[in-house]
Structures are given as C-alpha cells and as structure tokens.
PAMAR-154726 format. One line per field, with one value per residue (C-alpha): residue number from 1; x, y, z. Coordinates in steps of 0.1 Angstrom, whole numbers, plus 5000, padded with zeros to 4 digits. Layout:
<pts>
num: [NUM|...];
x: [X|...];
y: [Y|...];
z: [Z|...];
</pts>
This chain:
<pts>
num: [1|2|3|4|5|6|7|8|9|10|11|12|13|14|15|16|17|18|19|20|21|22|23|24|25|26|27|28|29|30|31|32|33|34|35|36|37|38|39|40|41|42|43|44|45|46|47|48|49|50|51|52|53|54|55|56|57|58|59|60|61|62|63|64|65|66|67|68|69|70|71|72|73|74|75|76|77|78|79|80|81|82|83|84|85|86|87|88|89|90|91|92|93|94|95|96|97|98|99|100|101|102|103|104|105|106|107|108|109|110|111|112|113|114|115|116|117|118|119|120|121|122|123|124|125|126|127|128|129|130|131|132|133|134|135|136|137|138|139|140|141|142|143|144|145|146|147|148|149|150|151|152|153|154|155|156|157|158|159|160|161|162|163|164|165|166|167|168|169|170|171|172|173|174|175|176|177|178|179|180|181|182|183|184|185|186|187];
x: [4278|4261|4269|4237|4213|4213|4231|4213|4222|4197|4205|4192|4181|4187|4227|4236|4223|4213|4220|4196|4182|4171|4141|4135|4133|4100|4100|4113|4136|4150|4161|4199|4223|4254|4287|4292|4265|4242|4276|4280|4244|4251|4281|4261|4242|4261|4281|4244|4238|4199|4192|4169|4160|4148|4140|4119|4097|4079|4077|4040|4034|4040|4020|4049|4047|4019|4025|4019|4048|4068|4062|4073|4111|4111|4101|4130|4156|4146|4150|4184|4197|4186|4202|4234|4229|4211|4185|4167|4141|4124|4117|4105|4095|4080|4058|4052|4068|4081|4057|4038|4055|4054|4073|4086|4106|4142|4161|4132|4138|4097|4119|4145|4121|4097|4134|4145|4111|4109|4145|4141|4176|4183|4195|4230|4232|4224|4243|4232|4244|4230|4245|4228|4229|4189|4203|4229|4209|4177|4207|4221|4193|4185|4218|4223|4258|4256|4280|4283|4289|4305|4284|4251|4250|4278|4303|4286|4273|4308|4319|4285|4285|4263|4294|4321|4337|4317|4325|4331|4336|4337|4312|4283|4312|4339|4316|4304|4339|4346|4316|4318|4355|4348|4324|4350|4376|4348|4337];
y: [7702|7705|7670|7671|7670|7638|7641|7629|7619|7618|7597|7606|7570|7566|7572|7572|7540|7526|7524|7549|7550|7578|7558|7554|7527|7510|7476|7461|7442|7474|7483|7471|7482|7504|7481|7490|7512|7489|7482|7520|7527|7502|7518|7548|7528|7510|7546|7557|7581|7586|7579|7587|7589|7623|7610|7626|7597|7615|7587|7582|7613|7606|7577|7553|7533|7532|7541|7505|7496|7526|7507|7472|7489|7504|7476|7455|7483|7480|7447|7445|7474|7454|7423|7447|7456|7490|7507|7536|7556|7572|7576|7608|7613|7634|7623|7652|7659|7692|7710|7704|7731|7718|7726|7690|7684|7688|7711|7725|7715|7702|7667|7681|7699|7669|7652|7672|7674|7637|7635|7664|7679|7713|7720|7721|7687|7674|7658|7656|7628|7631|7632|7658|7700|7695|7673|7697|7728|7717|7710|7748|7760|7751|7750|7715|7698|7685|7665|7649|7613|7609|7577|7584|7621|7628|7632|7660|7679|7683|7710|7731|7760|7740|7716|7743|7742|7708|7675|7651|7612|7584|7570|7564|7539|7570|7595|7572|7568|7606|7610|7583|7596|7631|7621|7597|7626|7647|7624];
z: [4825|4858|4876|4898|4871|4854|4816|4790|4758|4723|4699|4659|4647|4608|4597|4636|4651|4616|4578|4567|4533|4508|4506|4542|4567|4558|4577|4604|4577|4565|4600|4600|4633|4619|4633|4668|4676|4695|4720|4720|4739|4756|4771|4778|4795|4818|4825|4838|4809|4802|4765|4741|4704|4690|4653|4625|4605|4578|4556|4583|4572|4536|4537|4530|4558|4589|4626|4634|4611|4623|4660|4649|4636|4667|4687|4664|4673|4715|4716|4695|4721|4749|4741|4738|4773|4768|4779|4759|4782|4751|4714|4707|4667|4643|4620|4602|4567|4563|4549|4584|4593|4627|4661|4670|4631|4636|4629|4653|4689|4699|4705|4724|4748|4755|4760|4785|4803|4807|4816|4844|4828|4820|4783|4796|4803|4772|4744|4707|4685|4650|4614|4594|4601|4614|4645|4656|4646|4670|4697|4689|4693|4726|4742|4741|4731|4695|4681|4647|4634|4600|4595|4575|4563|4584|4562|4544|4571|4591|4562|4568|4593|4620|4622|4633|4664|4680|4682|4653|4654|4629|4646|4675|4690|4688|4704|4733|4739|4742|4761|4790|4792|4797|4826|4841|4841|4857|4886];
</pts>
C-alpha cells in the first residue's frame, strides 16, 4: 500500500457488520450489530482508516422494502457506529436486483469506483471486507485488497476460488485487528 494516499477500507453491510437474513433486512428492527463489529470500525476509525459501506439492497428493487425504509436501517446502523466511536464517510448501494444487470451490483465494482473517487485513493490502497465471492470478486477485480469474514456467508465462500490466497478472519473484530497492525508495523 502506498502510505501517501489515504487507505481506505469498505465494509459489506449484511453478514459482516450485521446478522443478515435470507429474507433480507426489512426494518430498522431487523437490523441487529454482529458481536464486536460496531468496536471493530470503531478501531479503524480511531487508527485514521477512511470507511465506507459498498452494500447491494435489492430487496428496493424487489419491492420488499422502500428507500425511505432502506434510509431509516441505515440511519439506525450510523448512529449505533457512532456511539461506538466510529465514523463511516459513506454508504454506497445498489438497489438493483440482478437482473438489472447493472454496473454498481457487486460482484461488479460500480461501488468500488464511486468509493475510491470520493476517497481520492488509488485501488491499491483499498481494503475489501465482505463475506460472500461477489465482495471479494468486485475487490479482484479492481485491484483492491479483499479479505473475507467467516461470519454471514463466510464460511462458505472461503472454499470457492475467489477465496484463495487472501485474507480470512473469524470476524470484522479479527480483521480490523490485522489491519490496524499491518499499518502500525508500516508507520
């Protein structure tokens, strides 16, 4: 990583920050924090990390939920990683559901580029946290770090090819960890 650009990290939302559901997240009640993961951006935080979430939301697009809803989990999440002490600059999402077809649905990297645009950072300095093969193939496939959580769909993706040779953790916490002590050893 290139030290005078400013490293950024994206976060995937459901399974990584929160208990995701086959159903989807449809409320702001349905949005619960996975143990530790609020404390973990946090940590980026306060180690000067720029952080964002890159997060597809087709159920919008499905018509399962509205984008006003889709702001009030949103607005839920923000204000439970605040009162951890985080900051998150951005939430890039999709709303599009796959048939869409669309440019910004991961595993296409649409999110990744309006990411690195706001964040001024070159692809290089960017770290990938998701739990499922679209997260770490839209990272691949722009040259960003991805590395995978086991929480969520994490456990099955880290035996598909998109998962060989990068970084696996248990968890957001375990990855922060590895993250804010790679920089330290690099400063």
């Amino acid at each position: 990583m290139t030290l005078s650009q400013p490293q950024a990290v994206l976060l995937d939302r459901d399974g990584v920050i929160n208990r995701d559901s086959p159903d989807f997240i449809k409320t702001p009640d349905e949005w619960v924090a996975l143990p530790g993961s609020l404390e973990a951006i946090a940590r980026l935080t306060k180690a000067g990390f720029l952080i964002g979430i890159a997060t597809n939301q087709s159920g919008v697009g499905r018509g399962l939920f509205s984008i006003d809803t889709l702001w009030d989990i949103h607005q839920k999440m923000l204000a439970e990683i605040y009162a951890a002490g985080g900051f998150v600059t951005r939430i890039f999402f999709c709303l599009h559901t796959p048939e869409d077809n669309c440019d910004c649905r991961k595993p296409k990297p649409g999110l990744l580029y309006q990411a690195a645009e706001l964040f001024a950072c070159g692809f290089d300095n960017m770290t990938v946290i998701g739990d499922s093969e679209r997260d770490l193939e839209a990272a691949i496939a722009i040259g960003a770090r991805p590395v995978l959580v086991r929480t969520g769909n994490g456990r099955a993706t880290e035996h598909l090819p998109a998962a060989k040779d990068i970084g696996i953790y248990d968890d957001l916490g375990a990855a922060v960890d590895a993250l804010v002590a790679e920089r330290e050893d690099n400063t």
